[in-house]
C-alpha positions in Angstrom: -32.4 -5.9 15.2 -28.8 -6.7 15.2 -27.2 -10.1 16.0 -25.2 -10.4 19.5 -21.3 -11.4 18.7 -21.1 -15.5 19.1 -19.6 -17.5 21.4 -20.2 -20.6 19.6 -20.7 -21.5 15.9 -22.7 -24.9 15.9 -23.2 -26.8 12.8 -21.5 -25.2 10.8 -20.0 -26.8 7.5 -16.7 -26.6 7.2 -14.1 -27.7 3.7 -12.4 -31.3 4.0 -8.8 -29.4 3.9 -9.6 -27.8 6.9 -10.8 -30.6 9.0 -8.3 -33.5 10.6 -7.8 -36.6 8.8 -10.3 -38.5 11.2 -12.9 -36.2 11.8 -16.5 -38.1 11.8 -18.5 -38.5 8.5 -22.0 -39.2 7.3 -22.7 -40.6 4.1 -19.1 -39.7 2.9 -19.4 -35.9 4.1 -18.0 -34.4 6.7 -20.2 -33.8 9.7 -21.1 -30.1 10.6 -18.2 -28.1 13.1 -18.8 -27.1 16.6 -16.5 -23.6 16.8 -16.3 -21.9 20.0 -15.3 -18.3 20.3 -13.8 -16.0 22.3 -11.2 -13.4 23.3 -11.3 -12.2 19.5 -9.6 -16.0 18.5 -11.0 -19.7 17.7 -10.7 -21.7 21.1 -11.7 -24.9 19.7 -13.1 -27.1 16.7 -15.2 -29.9 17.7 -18.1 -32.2 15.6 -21.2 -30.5 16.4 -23.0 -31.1 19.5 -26.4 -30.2 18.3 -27.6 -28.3 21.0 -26.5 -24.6 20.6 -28.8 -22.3 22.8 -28.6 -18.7 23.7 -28.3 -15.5 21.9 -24.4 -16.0 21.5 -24.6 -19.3 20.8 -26.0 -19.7 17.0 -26.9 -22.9 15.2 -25.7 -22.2 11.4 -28.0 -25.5 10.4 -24.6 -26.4 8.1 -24.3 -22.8 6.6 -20.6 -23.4 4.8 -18.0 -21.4 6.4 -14.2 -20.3 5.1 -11.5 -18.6 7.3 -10.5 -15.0 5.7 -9.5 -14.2 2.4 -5.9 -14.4 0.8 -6.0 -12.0 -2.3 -2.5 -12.8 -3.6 -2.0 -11.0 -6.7 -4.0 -7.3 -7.3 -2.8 -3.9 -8.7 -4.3 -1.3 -6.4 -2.4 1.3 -8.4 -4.4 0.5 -11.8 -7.8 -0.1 -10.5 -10.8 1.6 -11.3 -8.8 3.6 -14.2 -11.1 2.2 -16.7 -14.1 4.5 -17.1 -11.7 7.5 -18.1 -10.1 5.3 -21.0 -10.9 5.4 -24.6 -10.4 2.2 -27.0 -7.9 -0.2 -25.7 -6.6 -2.7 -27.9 -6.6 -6.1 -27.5 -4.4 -8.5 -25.6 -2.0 -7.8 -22.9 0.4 -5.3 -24.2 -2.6 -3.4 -25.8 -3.5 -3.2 -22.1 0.1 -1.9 -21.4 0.3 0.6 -23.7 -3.4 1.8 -22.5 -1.9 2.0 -19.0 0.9 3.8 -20.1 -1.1 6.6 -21.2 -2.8 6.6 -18.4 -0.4 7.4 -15.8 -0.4 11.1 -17.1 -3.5 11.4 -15.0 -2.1 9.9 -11.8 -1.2 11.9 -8.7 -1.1 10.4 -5.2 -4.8 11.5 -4.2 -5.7 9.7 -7.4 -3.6 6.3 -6.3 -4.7 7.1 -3.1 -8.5 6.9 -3.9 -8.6 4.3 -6.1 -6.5 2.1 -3.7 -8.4 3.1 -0.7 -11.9 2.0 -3.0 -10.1 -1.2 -3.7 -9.1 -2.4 -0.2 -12.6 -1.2 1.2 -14.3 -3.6 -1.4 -11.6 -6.7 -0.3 -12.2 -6.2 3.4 -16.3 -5.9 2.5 -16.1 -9.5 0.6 -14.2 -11.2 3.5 -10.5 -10.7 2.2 -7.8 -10.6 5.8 -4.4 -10.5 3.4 -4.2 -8.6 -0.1 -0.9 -8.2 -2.4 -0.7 -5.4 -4.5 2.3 -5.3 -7.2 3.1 -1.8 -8.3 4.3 -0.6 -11.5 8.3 0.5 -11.2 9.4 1.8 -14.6 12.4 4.2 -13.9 15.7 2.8 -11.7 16.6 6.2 -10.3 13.1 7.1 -8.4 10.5 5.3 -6.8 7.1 5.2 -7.9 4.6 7.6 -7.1 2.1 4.9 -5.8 4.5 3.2 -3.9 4.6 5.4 -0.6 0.6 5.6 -1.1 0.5 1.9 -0.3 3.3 1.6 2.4 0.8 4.7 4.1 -2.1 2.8 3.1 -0.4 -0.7 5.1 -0.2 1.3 8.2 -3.4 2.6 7.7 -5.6 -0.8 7.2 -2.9 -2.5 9.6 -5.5 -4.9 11.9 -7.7 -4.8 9.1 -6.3 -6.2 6.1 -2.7 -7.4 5.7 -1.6 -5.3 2.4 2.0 -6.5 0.9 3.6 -4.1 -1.7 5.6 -5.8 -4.6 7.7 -3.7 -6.7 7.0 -4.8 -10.6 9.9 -3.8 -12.2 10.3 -4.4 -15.7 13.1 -6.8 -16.3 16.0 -5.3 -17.9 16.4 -3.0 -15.2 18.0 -6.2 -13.5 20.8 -6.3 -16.3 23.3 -4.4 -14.6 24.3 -6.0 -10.9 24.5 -3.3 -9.2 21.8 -1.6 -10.5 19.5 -4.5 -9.3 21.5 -4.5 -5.5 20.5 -0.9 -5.4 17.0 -1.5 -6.5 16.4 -4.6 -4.0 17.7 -2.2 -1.2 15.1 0.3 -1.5 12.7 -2.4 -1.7 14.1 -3.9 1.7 14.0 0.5 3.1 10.2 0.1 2.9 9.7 -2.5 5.6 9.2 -6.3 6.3 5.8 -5.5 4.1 7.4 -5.1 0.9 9.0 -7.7 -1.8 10.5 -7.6 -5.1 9.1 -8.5 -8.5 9.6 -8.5 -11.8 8.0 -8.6 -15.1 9.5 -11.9 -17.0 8.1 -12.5 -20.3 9.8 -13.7 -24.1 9.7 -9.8 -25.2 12.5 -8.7 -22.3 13.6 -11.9 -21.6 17.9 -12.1 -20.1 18.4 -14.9 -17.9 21.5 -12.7 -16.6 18.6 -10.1 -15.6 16.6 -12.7 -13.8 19.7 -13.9 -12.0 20.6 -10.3 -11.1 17.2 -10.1 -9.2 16.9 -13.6 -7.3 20.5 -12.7 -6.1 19.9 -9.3 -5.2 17.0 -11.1 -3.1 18.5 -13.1 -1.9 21.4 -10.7 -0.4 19.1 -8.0 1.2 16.3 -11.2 2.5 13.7 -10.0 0.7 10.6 -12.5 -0.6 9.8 -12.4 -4.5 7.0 -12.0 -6.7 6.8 -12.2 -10.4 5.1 -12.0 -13.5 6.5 -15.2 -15.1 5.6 -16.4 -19.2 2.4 -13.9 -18.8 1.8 -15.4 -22.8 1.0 -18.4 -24.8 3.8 -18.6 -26.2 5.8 -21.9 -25.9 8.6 -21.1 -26.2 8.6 -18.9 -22.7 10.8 -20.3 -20.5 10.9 -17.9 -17.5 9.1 -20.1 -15.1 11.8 -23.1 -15.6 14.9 -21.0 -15.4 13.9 -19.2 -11.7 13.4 -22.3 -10.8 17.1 -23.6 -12.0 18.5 -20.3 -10.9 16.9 -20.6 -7.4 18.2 -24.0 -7.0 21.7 -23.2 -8.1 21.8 -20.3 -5.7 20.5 -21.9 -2.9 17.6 -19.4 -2.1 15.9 -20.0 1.4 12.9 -17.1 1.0 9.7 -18.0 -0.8 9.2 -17.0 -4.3 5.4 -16.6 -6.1 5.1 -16.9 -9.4 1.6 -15.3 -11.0 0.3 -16.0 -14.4 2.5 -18.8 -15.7 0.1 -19.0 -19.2 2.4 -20.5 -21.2 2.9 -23.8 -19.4 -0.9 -24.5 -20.7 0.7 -24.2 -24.5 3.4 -26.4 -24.1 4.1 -30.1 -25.0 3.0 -31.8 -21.9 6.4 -33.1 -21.3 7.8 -29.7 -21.4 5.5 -28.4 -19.2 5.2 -31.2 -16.5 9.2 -31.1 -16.5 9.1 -27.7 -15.6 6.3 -28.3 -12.8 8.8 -31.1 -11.2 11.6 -29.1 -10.7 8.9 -25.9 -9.4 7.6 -28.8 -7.1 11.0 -28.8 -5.8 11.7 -25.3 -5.4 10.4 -22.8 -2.8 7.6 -21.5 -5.6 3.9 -21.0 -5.0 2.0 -20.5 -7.6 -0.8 -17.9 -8.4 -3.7 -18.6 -11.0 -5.3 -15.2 -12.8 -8.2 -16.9 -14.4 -10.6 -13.9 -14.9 -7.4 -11.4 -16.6 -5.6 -14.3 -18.2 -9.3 -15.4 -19.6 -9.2 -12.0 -21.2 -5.9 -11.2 -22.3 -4.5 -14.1 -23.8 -5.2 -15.4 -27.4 -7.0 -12.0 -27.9 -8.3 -10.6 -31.3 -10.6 -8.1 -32.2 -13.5 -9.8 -33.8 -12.5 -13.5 -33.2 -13.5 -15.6 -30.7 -10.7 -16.9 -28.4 -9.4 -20.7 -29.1 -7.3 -21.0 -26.4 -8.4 -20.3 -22.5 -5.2 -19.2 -20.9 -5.5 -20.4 -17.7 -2.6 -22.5 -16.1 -1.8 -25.7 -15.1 -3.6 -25.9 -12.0 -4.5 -29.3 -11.2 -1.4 -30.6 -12.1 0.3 -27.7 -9.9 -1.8 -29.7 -7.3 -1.1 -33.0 -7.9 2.4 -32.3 -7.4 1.9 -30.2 -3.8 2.6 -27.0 -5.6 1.1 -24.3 -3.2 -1.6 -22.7 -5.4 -4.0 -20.2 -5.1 -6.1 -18.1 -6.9 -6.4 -14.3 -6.9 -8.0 -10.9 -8.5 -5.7 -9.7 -10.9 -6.5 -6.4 -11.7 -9.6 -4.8 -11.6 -11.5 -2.4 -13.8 -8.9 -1.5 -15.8 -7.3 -1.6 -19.1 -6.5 -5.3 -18.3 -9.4 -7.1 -16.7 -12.8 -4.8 -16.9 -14.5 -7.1 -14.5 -13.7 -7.8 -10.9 -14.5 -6.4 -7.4 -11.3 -7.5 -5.4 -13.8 -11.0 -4.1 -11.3 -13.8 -4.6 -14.1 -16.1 -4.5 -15.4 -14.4 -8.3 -12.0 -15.4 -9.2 -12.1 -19.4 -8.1 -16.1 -19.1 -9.5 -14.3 -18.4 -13.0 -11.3 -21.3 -12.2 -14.2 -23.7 -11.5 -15.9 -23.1 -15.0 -12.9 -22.6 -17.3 -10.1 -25.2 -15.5 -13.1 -27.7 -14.4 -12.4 -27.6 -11.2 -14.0 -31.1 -9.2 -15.5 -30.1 -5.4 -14.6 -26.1 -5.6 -15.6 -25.6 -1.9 -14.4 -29.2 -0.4 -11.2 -29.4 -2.2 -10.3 -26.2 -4.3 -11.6 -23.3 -1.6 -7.7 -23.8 0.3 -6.9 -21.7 -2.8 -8.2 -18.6 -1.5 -7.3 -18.7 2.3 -3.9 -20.5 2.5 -1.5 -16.9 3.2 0.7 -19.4 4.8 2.0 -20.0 1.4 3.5 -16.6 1.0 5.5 -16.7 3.5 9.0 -18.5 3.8 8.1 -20.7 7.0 7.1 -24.0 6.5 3.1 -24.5 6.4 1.8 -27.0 7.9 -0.2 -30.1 5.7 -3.8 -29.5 7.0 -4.4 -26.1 8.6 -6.7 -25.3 11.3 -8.6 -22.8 12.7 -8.0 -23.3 16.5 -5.8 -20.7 18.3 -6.3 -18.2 15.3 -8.3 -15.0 15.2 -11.9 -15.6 14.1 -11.9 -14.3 11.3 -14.8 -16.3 8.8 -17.0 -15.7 6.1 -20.2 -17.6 6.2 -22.2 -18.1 3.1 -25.8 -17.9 4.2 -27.3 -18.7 0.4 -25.1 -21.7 -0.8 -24.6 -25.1 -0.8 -21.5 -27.1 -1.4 -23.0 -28.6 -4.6 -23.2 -25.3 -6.0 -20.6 -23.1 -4.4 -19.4 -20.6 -5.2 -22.7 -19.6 -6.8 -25.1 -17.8 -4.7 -22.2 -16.7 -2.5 -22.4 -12.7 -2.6 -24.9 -12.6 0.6 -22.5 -13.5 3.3 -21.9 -13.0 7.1 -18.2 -11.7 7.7 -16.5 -12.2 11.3 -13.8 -10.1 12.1 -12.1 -11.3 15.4 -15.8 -13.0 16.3 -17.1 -9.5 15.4 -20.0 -9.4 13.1 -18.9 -6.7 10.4 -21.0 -7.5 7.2 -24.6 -9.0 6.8 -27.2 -10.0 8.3 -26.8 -12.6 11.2 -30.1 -12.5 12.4 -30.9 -15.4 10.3 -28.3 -17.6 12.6 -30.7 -16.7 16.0 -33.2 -18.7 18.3 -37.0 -17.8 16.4 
């Protein structure tokens, strides 16, 4: 027996971030949501009436509900290489140098598999919008993976959203022109496509980092970096784009991934820097699971240090945050299945993270926050495609735990689980 696509949602329990300031309470918890359905999109989100009835009405009896999936920060191109590795060293350029080796067995059915795997699993989970950054070593010739993704984009168009970001390794920014040319074969690719950059203490040149926030800035094109991916102290990536975007009066939106070192700084180092991010147009991404794993790693020594970032004081200052993947099954992370919601699970434990579905769940579903328009406070759902994930074995005291049984709506289309639970007995 299969479930009948709804019309209507009743009592359903929806996050605090998602509700208006006034909606009703009881006992200091938001009252269950009334969602009505149709044409594909959300018509309207009322308090619960408490009388759903029919086969496309169902009563969720306060089932918590989130609106698709923002995966902000993967590597398609790297995942699943894993299995066919040997001994990869510790910490994060081990994992480099294991990846490097690796690419001899890459071909564009290989990418194209492995991708294809990755984006299935997202789109399974719940996930509407994934970014992928792919690796860009050489200046003279593009990637192999990166016409694999731009095919795979059309391909999963109406599906999931897939962004491209070109990771390329920062000294190839040293020489102006060099960067213009590489920022114009970024733009070539389509409105789908950004460009990155790998900014860490062992290539660091602030004139390379300039080179590719101005060469961004000239051909319109969004950015996305690896920023003080270390715990080192010193780093001081993160503060200078944030200078250098201020200086040069950037008006796209910038996301900066990692950030580590921020977490080994003096505090007044590292909330200085936060102040000045606050006032640029940055958003932040959190790797907890790969950052967890790479930094402060030894063989044969437990880890002192957790390598997470600065999240709750990213929040307290409204720095747009959110929480991602990383990679998956590869020389970097071996966990992971492309669920963002693993990845805020982790953040919960490691960064003790207070109300994860009330308060901290905006972190996965806010892909307002890439973009360069201006998002608005408190989101809603009404007016945009029903696209939800309802977790039919958790609670908010618990969430995200017992979250991998879930009901995913695609348009108001029932695409994953089992929604019989939700009908009339």
């Amino acid at each position: 027996m299969s479930a009948p696509n709804p019309s209507l949602l009743d009592n359903v329990r929806l996050p605090r971030w998602l509700l208006p300031t006034d909606w009703p309470q009881r006992d200091g918890v938001p009252v269950p949501a009334c969602i009505a359905i149709g044409a594909g999109r959300v018509q309207s989100v009322q308090p619960a009436a408490g009388h759903a009835a029919g086969p496309m009405a169902w009563d969720l009896a306060g089932t918590l509900a989130l609106p698709g999936f923002v995966d902000a920060h993967t590597h398609l191109d790297k995942a699943f290489t894993l299995p066919r590795m040997k001994q990869v060293q510790p910490g994060l350029l081990g994992a480099i140098d294991a990846m490097l080796a690796d690419r001899v067995n890459w071909t564009p059915a290989d990418v194209r598999e492995r991708a294809a795997r990755g984006l299935q699993w997202a789109w399974e989970c719940g996930t509407t919008h994934l970014r992928t950054h792919v690796d860009w070593w050489e200046p003279e010739s593009l990637p192999m993976a990166w016409p694999v993704m731009a095919e795979l984009a059309q391909e999963w168009a109406g599906k999931v959203r897939l962004e491209q970001v070109a990771l390329i390794k920062l000294p190839l920014f040293e020489d102006a022109a060099q960067a213009m040319r590489l920022a114009k074969q970024v733009k070539a690719t389509g409105p789908h496509a950004l460009l990155g950059g790998f900014v860490h203490s062992t290539n660091w040149s602030e004139n390379a980092l300039r080179n590719l926030l101005v060469s961004a800035q000239a051909c319109d094109l969004d950015i996305d970096l690896h920023v003080d991916e270390e715990l080192n102290p010193a780093a001081v990536g993160l503060q200078t784009t944030a200078r250098i975007l201020r200086e040069i009066g950037y008006e796209g939106r910038v996301t900066c991934g990692h950030i580590c070192a921020l977490a080994a700084q003096p505090e007044a180092q590292a909330f200085a820097t936060l102040d000045a991010v606050a006032r640029a147009p940055i958003t932040v991404v959190s790797l907890p699971a790969t950052n967890l794993l790479l930094q402060d790693a030894v063989t044969g020594r437990t880890p002192r240090q957790r390598g997470i970032t600065l999240v709750k004081e990213a929040r307290e200052r409204g720095i747009p945050l959110l929480f991602a993947s990383d990679n998956v099954q590869d020389p970097f992370c071996r966990l992971g299945s492309f669920d963002p919601v693993e990845a805020l699970g982790t953040a919960a434990l490691v960064a003790q993270l207070d109300e994860p579905f009330d308060t901290w769940s905006q972190a996965l579903c806010r892909g307002d926050w890439l973009r360069r328009e201006n998002s608005p406070a408190r989101p809603t759902l009404a007016g945009r495609s029903a696209d939800l994930v309802l977790f039919t074995d958790a609670d908010r005291f618990g969430w995200p735990s017992r979250t991998a049984n879930r009901v995913v709506l695609r348009d108001g289309r029932v695409v994953r689980g089992d929604a019989t639970v939700f009908l009339p007995r």
